[in-house]
N, C-alpha and C positions, 0 to 999 in steps of 0.2 A: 504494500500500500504506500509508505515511506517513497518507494520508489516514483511511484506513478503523478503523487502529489510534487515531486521534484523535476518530474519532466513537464510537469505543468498537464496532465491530461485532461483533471478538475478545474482546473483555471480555466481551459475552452469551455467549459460547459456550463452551463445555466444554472446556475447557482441557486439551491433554496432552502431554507430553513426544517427542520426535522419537522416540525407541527405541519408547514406547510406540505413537503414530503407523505408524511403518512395518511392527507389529505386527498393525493392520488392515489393510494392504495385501493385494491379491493377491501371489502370488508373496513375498510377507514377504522386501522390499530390508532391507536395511542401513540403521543408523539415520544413518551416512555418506551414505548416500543423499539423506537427506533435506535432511541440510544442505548437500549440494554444491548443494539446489536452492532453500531458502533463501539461502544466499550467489549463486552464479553464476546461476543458472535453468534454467530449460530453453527454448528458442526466445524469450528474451527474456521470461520468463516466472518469476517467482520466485514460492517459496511463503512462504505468508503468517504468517511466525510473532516472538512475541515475546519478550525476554529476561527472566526476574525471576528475583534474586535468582542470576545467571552460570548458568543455565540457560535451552534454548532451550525455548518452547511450540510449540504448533501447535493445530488443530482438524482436527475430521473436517469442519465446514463450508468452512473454509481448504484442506484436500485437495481436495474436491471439487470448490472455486470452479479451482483450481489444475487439476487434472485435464480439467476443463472447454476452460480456456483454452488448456491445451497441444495439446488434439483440436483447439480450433478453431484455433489456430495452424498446426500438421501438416495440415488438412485444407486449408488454403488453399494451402501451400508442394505438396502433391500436386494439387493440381487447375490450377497452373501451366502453361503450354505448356511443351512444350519445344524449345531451340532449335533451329533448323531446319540442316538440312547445308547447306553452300556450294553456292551454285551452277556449274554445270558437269558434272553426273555426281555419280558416286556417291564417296565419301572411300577415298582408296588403303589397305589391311590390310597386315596386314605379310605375310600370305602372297603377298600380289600382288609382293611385291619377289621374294620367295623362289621364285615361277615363275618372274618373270623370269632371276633368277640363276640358274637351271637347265636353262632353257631357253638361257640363252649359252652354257653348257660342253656344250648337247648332250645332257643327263640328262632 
């Protein structure tokens, strides 16, 4: 991100405030929203915005680059195996305990 804000990629582009930002969203989040994903991210994934003047910016190019990368993040974490049960049979439920106990007293 560092980077991109140094080659000025953000500077080209239309500059707008996160409230504003989340304002073209579907579903219109929260402009909290925006910043939990500017600060934290999302799947390692933060959006791309800059500070002036103690306010945060953002772009609709920046959303988009952002929105991108979380699909393709989420798409690789669903398209994962999953792991496989132990071998030996099938993994004991808890109702299989619960026949058992009921079948000892006879019920």
């Amino acid at each position: 991100m560092l980077e991109r804000l140094m080659n000025g990629t953000m500077l080209h582009e239309k500059l707008m405030t996160l409230a504003e930002a989340a304002r073209t969203l579907p579903g219109r989040p929260h402009a909290g929203t925006l910043a939990r994903w500017r600060a934290r991210g999302v799947r390692n994934v933060k959006l791309e915005a800059m500070r002036i003047g103690g306010i945060w910016y953002t772009s609709l190019e920046a959303l988009a680059r952002f929105c991108n990368a979380v699909t393709t993040a989420a798409s690789s974490i669903d398209n994962m195996p999953m792991a496989s049960a132990p071998s030996g049979g099938t993994a004991p439920t808890p109702e299989s305990g619960v026949d058992d106990a009921l079948d000892a007293h006879g019920l």
